[in-house]
C-alpha positions in Angstrom: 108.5 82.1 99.8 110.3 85.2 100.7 107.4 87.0 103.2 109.5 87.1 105.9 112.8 88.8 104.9 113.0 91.6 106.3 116.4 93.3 105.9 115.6 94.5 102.6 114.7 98.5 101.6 112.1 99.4 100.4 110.9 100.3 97.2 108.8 103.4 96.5 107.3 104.0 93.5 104.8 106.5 92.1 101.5 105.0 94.2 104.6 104.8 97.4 103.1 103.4 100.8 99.9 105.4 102.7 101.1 104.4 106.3 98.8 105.3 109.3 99.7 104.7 113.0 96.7 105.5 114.8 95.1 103.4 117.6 97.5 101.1 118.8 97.6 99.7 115.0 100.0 100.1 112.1 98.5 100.2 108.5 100.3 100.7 105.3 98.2 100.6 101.7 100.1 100.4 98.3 98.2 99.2 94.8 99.9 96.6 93.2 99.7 95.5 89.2 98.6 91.6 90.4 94.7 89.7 90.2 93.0 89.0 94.2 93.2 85.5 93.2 96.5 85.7 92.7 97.5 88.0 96.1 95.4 85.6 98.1 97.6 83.1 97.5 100.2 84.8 98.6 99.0 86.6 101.4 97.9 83.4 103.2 100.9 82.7 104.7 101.1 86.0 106.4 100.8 85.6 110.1 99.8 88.1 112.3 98.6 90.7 110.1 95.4 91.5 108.8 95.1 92.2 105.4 92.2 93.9 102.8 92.2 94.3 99.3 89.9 96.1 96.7 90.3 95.8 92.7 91.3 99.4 91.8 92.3 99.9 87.9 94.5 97.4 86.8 95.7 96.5 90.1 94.6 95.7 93.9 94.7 97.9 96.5 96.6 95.8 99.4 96.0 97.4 102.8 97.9 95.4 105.5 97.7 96.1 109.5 99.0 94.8 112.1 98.8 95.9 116.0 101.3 97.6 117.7 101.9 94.6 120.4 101.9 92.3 116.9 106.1 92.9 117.2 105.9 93.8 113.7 106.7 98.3 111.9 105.9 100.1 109.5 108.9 99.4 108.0 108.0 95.1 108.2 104.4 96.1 106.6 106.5 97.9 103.0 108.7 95.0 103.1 105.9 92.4 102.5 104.3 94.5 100.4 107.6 95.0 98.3 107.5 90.8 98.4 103.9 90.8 97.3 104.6 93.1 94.4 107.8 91.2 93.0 106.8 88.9 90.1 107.2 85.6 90.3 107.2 83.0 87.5 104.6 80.8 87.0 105.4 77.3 84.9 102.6 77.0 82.2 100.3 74.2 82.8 100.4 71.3 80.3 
């Protein structure tokens, strides 16, 4: 899994990152076209950040955030959301 590379740019698309630094805490939002079930999965290997998401259309609205002594920017947050959104092939069960 590629959750923790972090040298690559971002990607900004049409629904582009809501970041908010307020608090002592980072937070960046994005909807992305994949099922909860399948972010879950995912997202559980994500350490040190805390991480909400709400069906919204035909996506999920992914809200990560992570405190500002967590080590991790803004700029981390859009990369593991840019990870999140990538697809990723799936072998068909037998």
């Amino acid at each position: 899994m590629h959750l923790h590379r972090l040298a690559q740019a971002p990607l900004l698309g049409r629904n582009g990152p809501f970041v908010v630094e307020a608090g002592g805490m980072i937070e960046v939002s994005r909807t992305l076209m994949k099922s909860e079930p399948e972010l879950a999965e995912l997202v559980a290997s994500v350490e040190g950040v805390e991480v909400t998401m709400a069906e919204k259309g035909f996506g999920t609205r992914v809200q990560l955030r992570a405190g500002s002594d967590s080590g991790l920017a803004e700029t981390d947050l859009e990369r593991i959301l840019d990870d999140l959104a990538e697809p990723r092939k799936q072998p068909f069960g037998v």
